[in-house]
C-alpha positions in Angstrom: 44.8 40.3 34.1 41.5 40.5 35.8 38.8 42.7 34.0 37.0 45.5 35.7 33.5 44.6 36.1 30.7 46.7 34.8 28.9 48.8 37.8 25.5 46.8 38.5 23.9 49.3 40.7 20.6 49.2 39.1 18.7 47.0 36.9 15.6 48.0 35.1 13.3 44.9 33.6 11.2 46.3 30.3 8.6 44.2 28.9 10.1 43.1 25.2 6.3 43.8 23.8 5.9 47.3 25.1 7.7 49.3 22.1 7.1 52.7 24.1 8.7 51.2 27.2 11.5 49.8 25.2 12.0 53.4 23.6 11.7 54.9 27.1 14.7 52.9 28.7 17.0 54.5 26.2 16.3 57.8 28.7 16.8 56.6 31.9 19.6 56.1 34.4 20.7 52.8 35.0 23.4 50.4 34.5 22.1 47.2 33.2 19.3 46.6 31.1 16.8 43.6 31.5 14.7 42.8 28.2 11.8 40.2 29.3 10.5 37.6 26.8 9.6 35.4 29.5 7.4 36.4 32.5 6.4 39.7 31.2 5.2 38.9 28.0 1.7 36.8 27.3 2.4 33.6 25.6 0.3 34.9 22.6 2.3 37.7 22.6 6.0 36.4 22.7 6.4 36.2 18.8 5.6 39.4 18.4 7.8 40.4 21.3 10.7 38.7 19.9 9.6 41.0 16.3 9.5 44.2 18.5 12.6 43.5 20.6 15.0 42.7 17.4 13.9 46.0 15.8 14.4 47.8 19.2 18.2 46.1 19.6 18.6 47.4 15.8 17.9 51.1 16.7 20.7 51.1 19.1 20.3 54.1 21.7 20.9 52.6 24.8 24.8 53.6 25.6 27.2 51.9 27.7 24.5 50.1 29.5 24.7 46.6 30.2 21.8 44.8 27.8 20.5 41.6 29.3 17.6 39.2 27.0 16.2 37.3 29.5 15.0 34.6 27.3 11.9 31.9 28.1 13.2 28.7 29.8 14.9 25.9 27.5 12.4 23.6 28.1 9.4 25.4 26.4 9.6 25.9 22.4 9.7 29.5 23.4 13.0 29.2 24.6 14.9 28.1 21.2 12.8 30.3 19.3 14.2 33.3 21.1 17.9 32.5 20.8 17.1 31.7 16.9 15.4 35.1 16.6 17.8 37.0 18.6 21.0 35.4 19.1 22.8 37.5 16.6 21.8 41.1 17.9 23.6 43.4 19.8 23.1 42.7 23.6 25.7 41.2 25.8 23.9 38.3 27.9 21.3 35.8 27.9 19.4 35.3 31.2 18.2 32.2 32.0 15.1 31.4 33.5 14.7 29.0 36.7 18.5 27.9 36.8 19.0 24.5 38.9 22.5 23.6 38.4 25.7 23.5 36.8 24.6 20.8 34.0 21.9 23.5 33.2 24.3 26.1 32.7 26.4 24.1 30.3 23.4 23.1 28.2 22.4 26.8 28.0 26.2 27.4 27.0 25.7 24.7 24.5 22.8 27.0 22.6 23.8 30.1 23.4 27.3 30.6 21.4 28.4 33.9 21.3 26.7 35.5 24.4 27.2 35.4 27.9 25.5 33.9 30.2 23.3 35.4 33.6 21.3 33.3 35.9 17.9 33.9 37.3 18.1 31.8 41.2 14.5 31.3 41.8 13.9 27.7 43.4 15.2 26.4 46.9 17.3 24.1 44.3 19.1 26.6 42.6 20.4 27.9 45.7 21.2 24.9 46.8 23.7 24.4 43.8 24.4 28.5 43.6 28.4 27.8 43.5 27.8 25.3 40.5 26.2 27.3 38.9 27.9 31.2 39.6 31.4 28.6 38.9 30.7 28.1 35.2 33.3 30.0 32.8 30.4 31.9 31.0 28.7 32.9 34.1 28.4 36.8 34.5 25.9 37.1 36.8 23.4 35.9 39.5 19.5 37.7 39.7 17.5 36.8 42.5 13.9 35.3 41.4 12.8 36.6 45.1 9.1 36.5 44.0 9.6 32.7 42.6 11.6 31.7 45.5 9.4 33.1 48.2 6.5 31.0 46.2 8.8 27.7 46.6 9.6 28.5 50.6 5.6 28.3 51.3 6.8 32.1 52.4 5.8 35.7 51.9 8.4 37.8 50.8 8.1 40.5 53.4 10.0 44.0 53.2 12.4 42.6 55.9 13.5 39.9 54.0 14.1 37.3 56.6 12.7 34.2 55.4 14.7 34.9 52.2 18.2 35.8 53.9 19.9 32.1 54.0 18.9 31.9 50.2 20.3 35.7 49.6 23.5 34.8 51.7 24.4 31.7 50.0 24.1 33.3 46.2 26.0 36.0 47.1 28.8 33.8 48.6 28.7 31.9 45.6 28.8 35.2 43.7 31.8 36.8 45.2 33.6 33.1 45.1 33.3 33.2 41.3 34.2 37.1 41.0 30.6 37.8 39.6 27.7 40.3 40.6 24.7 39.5 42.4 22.2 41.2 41.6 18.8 41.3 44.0 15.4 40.9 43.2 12.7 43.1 42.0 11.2 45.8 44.4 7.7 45.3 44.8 6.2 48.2 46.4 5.6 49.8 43.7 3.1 52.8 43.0 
């Protein structure tokens, strides 16, 4: 029997070191929650973000909402010390940083037990290799690195989108192949 998927209508990224933001994101409406350890959070700051983050998961408070760590990259110390710090809390998914390919996704699945697994897309490689990676059994869930991506294209990432679309298209084929949600990148015009 197929499971329902969780609505992912909107995603809302809160710095891990930022208790009052963390506090505020118990209050607002959306349906997945992204906690950032990686590029929101200075790398003098990440152990205490890791402190503030546990003790924030602890409280509780955010209802149904889908709670997403999105951890630093494996191949920093940063990375390991997250999972050790956090892997036992109560969210439901680890997001991992600059996904490449499947073999990535299966060493992530190696360290990450009990949690699910989400993939940040965000290099011209990763979309290359987007239906490895969306295929792996623990896979919930692609985000679009648009930013990163654009970066790696040589491109700006306009309000059209258009040097972007091939990459969007082929994650969200990949996506819907596996029966996952894709989830789009961050809005940047911002006020």
């Amino acid at each position: 029997m197929t499971q329902t998927p969780r609505p992912c209508r909107s995603v809302l990224y809160i710095p891990a070191d930022k208790p009052r933001a963390l506090d505020k994101a118990r209050t607002l409406p959306c349906d997945v929650i992204i906690f950032d350890l990686e590029d929101a959070v200075a790398p003098d700051a990440k152990e205490d973000a890791r402190v503030t983050l546990r003790d924030e998961l602890r409280k509780g408070g955010f209802g149904g909402r889908q709670k997403l760590v999105r951890v630093n990259g494996f191949d920093t110390h940063w990375g390991r010390q997250d999972l050790l710090a956090l892997g036992d809390e109560d969210f439901d998914a680890v997001l991992i940083p600059k996904v490449n390919s499947g073999w990535e996704v299966e060493a992530a699945a190696e360290l990450v037990e009990e949690k699910d697994l989400w993939a940040m897309m965000e290099t011209p490689q990763a979309f290359m290799n987007a239906c490895e990676i969306a295929s792996h059994s623990r896979m919930k869930g692609l985000v679009m690195g648009t930013n990163d991506l654009a970066k790696d294209l040589g491109c700006r990432n306009r309000a059209d989108r258009l040097p972007l679309m091939l990459s969007l298209q082929m994650c969200v084929l990949a996506a819907r192949s596996a029966q996952i949600p894709a989830i789009d990148g961050v809005y940047n015009a911002f006020k």
